[in-house]
C-alpha positions in Angstrom: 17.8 110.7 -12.6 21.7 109.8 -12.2 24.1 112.0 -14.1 25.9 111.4 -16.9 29.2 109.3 -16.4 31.1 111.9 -19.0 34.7 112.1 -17.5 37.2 112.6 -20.8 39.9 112.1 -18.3 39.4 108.6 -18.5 41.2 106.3 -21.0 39.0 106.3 -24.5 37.4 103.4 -25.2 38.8 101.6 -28.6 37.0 102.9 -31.8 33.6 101.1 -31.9 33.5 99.0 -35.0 30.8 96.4 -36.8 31.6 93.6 -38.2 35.3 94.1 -38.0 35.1 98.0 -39.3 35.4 101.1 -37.9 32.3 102.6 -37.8 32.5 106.1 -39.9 31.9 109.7 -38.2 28.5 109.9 -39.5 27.2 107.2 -37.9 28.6 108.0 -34.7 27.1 111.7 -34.8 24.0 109.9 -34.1 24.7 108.7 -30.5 28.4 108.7 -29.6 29.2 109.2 -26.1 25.7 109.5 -24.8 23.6 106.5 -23.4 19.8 107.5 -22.9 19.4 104.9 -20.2 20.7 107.2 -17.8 18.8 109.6 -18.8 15.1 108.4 -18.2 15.7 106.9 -21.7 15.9 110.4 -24.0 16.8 109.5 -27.2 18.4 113.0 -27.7 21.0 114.1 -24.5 18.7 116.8 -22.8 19.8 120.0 -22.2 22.0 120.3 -18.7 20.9 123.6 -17.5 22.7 123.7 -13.9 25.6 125.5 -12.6 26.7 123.1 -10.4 27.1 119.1 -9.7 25.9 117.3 -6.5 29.1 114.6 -5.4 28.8 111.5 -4.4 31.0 112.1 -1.3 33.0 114.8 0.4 36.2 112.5 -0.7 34.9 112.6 -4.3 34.8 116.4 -4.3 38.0 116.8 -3.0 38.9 113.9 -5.7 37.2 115.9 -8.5 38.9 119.2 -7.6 42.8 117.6 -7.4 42.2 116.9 -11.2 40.9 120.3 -11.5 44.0 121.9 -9.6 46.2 119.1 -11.6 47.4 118.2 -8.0 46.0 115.3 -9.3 46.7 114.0 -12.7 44.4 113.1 -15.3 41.6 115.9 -14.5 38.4 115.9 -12.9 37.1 112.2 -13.0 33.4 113.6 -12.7 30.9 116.5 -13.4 32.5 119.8 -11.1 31.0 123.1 -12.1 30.0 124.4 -15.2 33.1 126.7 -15.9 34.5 123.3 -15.6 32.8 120.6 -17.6 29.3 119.4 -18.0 27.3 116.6 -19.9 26.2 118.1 -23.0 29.8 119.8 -23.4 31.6 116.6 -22.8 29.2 114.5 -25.5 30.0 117.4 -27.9 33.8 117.0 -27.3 33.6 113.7 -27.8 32.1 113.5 -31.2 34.1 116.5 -32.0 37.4 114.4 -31.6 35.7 111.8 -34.1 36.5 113.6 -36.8 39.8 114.6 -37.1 41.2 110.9 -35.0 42.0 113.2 -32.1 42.3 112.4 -28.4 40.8 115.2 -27.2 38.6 118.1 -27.7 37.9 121.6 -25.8 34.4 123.5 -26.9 34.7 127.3 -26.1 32.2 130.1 -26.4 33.4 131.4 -29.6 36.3 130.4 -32.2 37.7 133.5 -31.4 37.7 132.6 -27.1 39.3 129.1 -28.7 42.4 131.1 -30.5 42.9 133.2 -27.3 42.4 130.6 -24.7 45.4 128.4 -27.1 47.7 131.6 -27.2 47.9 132.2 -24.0 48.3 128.6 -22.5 51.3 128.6 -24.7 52.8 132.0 -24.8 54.7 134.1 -22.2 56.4 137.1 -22.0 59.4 137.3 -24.8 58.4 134.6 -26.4 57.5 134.6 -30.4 54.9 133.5 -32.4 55.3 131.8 -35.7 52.2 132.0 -38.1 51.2 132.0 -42.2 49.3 134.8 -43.4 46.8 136.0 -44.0 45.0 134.7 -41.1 41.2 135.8 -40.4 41.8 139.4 -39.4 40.7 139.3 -35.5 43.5 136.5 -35.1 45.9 138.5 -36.6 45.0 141.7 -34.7 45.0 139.4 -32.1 48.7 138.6 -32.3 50.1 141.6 -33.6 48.0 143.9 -31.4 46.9 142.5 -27.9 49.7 140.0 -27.4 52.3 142.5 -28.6 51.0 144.3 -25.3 52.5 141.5 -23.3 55.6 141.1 -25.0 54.8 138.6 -27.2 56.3 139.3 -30.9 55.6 137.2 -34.2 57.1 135.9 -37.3 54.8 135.6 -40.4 55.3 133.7 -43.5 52.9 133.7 -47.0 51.0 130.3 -47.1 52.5 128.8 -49.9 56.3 129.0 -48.3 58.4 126.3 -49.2 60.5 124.2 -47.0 63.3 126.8 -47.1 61.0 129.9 -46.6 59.3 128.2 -43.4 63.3 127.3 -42.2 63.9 130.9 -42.5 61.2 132.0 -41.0 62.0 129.6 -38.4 65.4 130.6 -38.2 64.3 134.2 -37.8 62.2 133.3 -35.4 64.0 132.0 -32.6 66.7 134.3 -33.0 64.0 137.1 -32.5 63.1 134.7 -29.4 66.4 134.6 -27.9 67.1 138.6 -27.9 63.4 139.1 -26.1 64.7 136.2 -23.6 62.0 134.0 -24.8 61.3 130.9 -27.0 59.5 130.1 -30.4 56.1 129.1 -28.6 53.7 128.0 -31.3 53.6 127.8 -35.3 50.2 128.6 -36.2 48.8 128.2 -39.7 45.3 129.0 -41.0 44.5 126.4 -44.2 43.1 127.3 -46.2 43.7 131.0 -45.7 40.6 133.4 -45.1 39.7 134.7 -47.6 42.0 133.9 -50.4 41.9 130.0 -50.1 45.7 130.1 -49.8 46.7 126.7 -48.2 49.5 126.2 -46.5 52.2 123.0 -46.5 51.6 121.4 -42.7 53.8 118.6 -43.7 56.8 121.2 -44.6 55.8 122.9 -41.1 56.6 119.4 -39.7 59.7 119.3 -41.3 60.4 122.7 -40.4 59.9 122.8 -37.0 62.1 119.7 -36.5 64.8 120.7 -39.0 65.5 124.3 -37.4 64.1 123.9 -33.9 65.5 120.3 -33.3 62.3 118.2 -31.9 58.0 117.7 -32.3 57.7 118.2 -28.8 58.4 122.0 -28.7 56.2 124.4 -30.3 52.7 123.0 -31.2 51.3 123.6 -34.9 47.9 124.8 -34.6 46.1 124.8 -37.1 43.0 126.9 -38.2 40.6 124.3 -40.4 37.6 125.6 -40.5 37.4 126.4 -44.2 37.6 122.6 -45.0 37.3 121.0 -41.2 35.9 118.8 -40.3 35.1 117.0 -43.3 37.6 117.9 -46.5 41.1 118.2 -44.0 42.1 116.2 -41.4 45.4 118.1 -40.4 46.3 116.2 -37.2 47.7 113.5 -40.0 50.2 115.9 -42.2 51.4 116.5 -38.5 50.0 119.4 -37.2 49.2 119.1 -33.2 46.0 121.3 -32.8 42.8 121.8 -35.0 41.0 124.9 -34.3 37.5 125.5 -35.1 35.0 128.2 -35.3 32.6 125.5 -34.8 30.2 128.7 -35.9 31.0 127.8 -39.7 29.9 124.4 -41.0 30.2 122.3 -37.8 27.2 124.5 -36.6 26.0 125.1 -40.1 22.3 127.2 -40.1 24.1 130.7 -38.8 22.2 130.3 -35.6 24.8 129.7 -32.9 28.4 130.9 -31.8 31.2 128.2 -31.0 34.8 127.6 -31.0 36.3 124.2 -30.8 40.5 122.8 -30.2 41.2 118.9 -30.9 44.4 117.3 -30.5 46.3 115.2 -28.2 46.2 115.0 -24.4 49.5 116.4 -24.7 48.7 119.5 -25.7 45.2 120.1 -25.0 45.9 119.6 -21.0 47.6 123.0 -20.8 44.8 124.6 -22.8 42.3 122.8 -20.7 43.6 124.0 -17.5 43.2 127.9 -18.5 39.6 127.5 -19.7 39.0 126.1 -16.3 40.4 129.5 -15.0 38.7 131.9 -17.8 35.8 130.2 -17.7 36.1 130.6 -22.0 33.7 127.0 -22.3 31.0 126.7 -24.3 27.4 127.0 -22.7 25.1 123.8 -22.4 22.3 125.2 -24.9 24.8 126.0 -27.6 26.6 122.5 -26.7 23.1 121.0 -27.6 22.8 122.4 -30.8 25.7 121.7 -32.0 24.6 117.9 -31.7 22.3 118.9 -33.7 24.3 119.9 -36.1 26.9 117.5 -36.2 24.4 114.5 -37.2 23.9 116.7 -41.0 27.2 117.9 -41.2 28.4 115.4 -43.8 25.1 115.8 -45.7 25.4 119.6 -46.0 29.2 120.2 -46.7 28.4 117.8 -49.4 25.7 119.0 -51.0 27.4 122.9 -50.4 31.0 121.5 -52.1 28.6 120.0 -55.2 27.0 123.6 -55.6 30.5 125.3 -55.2 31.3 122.9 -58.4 28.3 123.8 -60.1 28.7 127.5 -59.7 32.5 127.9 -60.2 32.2 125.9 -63.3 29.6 129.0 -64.6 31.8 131.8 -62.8 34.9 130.7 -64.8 33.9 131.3 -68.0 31.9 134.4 -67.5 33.8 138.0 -69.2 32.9 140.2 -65.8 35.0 137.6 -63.2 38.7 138.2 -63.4 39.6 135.3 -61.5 38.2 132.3 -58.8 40.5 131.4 -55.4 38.7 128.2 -55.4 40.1 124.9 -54.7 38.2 122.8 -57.3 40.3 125.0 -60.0 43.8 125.7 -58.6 46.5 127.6 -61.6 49.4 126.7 -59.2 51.5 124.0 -58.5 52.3 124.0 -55.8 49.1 124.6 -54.8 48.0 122.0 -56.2 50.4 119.2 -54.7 49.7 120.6 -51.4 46.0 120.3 -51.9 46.4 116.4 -53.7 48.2 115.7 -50.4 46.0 117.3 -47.5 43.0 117.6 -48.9 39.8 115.7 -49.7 37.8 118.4 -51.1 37.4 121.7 -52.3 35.3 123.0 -50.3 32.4 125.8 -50.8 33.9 128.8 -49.4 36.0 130.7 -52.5 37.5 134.0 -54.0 35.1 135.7 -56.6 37.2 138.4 -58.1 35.1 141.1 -59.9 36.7 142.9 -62.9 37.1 146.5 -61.6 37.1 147.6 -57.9 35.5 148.3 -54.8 32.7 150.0 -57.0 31.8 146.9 -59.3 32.4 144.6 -56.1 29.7 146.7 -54.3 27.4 146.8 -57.4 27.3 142.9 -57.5 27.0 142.4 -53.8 23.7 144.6 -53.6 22.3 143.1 -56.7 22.4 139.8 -55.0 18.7 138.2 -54.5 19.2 134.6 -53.1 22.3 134.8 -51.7 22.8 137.2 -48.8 25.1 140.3 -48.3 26.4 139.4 -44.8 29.5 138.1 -42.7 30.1 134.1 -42.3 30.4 131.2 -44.4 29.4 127.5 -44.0 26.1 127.9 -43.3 22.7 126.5 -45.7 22.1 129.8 -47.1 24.8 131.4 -49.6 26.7 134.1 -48.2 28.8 137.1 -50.1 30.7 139.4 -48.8 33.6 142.1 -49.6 36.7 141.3 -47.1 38.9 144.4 -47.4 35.6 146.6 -46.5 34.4 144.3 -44.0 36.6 141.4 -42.2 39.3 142.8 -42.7 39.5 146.6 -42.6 41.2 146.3 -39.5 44.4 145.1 -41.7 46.6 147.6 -43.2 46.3 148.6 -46.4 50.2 147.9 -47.4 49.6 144.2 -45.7 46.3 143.5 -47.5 48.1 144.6 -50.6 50.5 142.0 -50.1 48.2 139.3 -49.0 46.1 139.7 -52.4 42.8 140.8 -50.3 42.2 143.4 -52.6 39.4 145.5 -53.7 37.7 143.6 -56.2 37.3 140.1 -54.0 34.9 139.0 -53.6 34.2 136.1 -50.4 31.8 133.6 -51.6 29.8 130.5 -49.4 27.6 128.2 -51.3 25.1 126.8 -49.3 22.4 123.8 -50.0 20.2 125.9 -52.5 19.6 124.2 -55.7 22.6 125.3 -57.8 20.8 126.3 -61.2 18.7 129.0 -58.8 22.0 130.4 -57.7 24.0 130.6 -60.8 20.9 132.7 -62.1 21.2 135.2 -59.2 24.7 135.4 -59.8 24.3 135.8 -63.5 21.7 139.0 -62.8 23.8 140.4 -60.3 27.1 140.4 -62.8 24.9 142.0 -65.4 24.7 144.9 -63.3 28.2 145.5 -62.9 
């Protein structure tokens, strides 16, 4: 059997179309990147389980491993070692960059291996970090806790900043950065926001960064889109740089794997790139393979989960124990809502359930729940629930939890593919026992 001839390093090929269209994402799901000829004529890309790759030649090692090095650039023009590459990572990376009209795209072994691996390709010692709150708790902890370690400080902002809050922030920023010796080394943004569905402004980041800092090409915006990603936001087009994924969420999508996934440029993926060949943070093969799996249903289930979010909000709204929805089918704000009319293409089926009382009446309504389940997670075909201030995010200060609005009577919310009139009837038995 010959191997795979997967090298991203290559030039990509232009995007396939029929009859003078683009094909759409969907379609390509179903065999992008992968040609079963060469191998034995699978239909589906089997599962690579090897640690290694036989070379052609003793010159094509020492080829392979200058791109590795980047002695050479352009990467590794063939399979290495696993830590490295593989086929079944490099067919998931390509079909991953389908989506959000990226260049490139790095799979890692969790989201959370993703966030780290992107932080520390781009952050050194005095340096400062630039970032909307809240963020999903371990990135935070994350910034403010392990990097601080290292010298690394931050600047936070509330999601809905406007142009003049993110200058400021900005501005305070790299002043923060020249004291510690450093630079501003990334603006990261999480949008929507976990767990309040807060979404933040990328293109007044954009404008932001280059009204303050002076240039695009300095300080990447990352953006965390897994809330909405990959189907609802494409952020690489409001002019972010980055996507991150926990490709966990709805990219994997039955709550039966662990992934993390970057897209972007070649620009600024090469760096990251580089240090997952040195931490060795990639995604496994079997994982890799599932998540092909997953990617061919992905538009059929964050579909069907957005038209049950509808379903159930719509019932949620009106009912005398809810004291409020963070959902994005039903924004109250503004500015909100422009932001949302410009970036967005759906609302989603992740949302804020707000429970009139506290932590007692939130609890009550949780373990009353029959369909949906009490646990951790969203974007997979079963509903979730779960109470962030107790459980995602305990790890966050009280006085900055306060502030963020993750308070004691939200409740997070994750429609899945259930039919809708079953769950608005376990939601409706579990309010009347609050």
């Amino acid at each position: 059997m010959t191997d795979l001839p997967t090298s991203r390093r290559k030039p990509k090929a232009p995007v396939l179309t029929i009859g003078g269209r683009p094909i759409k994402p969907a379609t390509l799901m179903m065999g992008h990147g992968y040609d079963p000829q060469l191998s034995e004529g699978a239909l589906k890309p089997p599962i690579f389980l090897t640690s290694t790759f036989a070379f052609e030649s003793a010159a094509a090692g020492k080829r392979h491993f200058e791109g590795i090095t980047g002695k050479r650039p352009g990467g590794a023009e063939g399979l290495v070692y696993s830590r490295f590459n593989g086929p079944n990572q490099e067919i998931l990376e390509d079909r991953l960059s389908v989506w959000d009209q990226a260049e490139d795209s790095l799979v890692f072994s969790s989201g959370m291996s993703a966030i780290a691996t992107l932080l520390l390709a781009y952050c050194s010692q005095g340096d400062v970090i630039v970032h909307s709150g809240p963020l999903y708790a371990a990135t935070e902890t994350y910034i403010a806790r392990a990097l601080s370690r290292f010298g690394i400080g931050y600047v936070d902002f509330p999601a809905g900043a406007t142009l003049a809050e993110l200058e400021a922030a900005l501005a305070r920023a790299h002043d923060l950065a020249k004291q510690q010796g450093g630079k501003v080394a990334m603006i990261y943004l999480e949008s929507p926001a976990n767990p309040t569905n807060a979404l933040v402004d990328i293109e007044a980041v954009a404008q932001a960064r280059l009204n303050v800092l002076g240039s695009a090409e300095v300080a990447p915006i990352a953006i965390d889109n897994t809330f909405l990603g990959p189907l609802w936001q494409q952020p690489l087009l409001h002019g972010a740089d980055i996507v991150v994924y926990s490709l966990t969420k709805y990219a994997g999508g039955h709550s039966d794997l662990v992934a993390g996934g970057l897209s972007g440029s070649n620009l600024w993926m090469a760096p990251i790139r580089a240090l997952r060949n040195t931490m060795g943070t990639i995604l496994d093969p079997y994982t890799s393979w599932m998540l092909l799996r997953s990617l061919e249903t992905v538009e059929l289930r964050m579909t069907r989960a957005g038209e049950n979010a509808a379903k159930v909000c719509a019932f949620l709204a009106q009912h005398p124990k809810v004291d409020g929805l963070g959902y994005l089918g039903a924004i109250a704000d503004p500015r909100q809502q422009d932001i949302f009319n410009r970036h967005c293409t759906g609302a989603g089926s992740t949302f804020s359930l707000f429970i009139k009382g506290g932590e007692a009446e939130s609890f009550r309504f949780l373990d009353s729940l029959s369909i949906a389940k009490l646990a951790v997670s969203l974007g997979g075909t079963e509903t979730l629930a779960s109470h962030p201030a107790a459980m995602t995010h305990l790890s966050v200060p009280d006085a900055r939890k306060a502030m963020l609005g993750i308070t004691d009577n939200l409740v997070r919310v994750s429609i899945g593919i259930e039919d809708a009139d079953d769950l608005i009837a376990d939601f409706d038995q579990a309010l009347a026992l609050v």
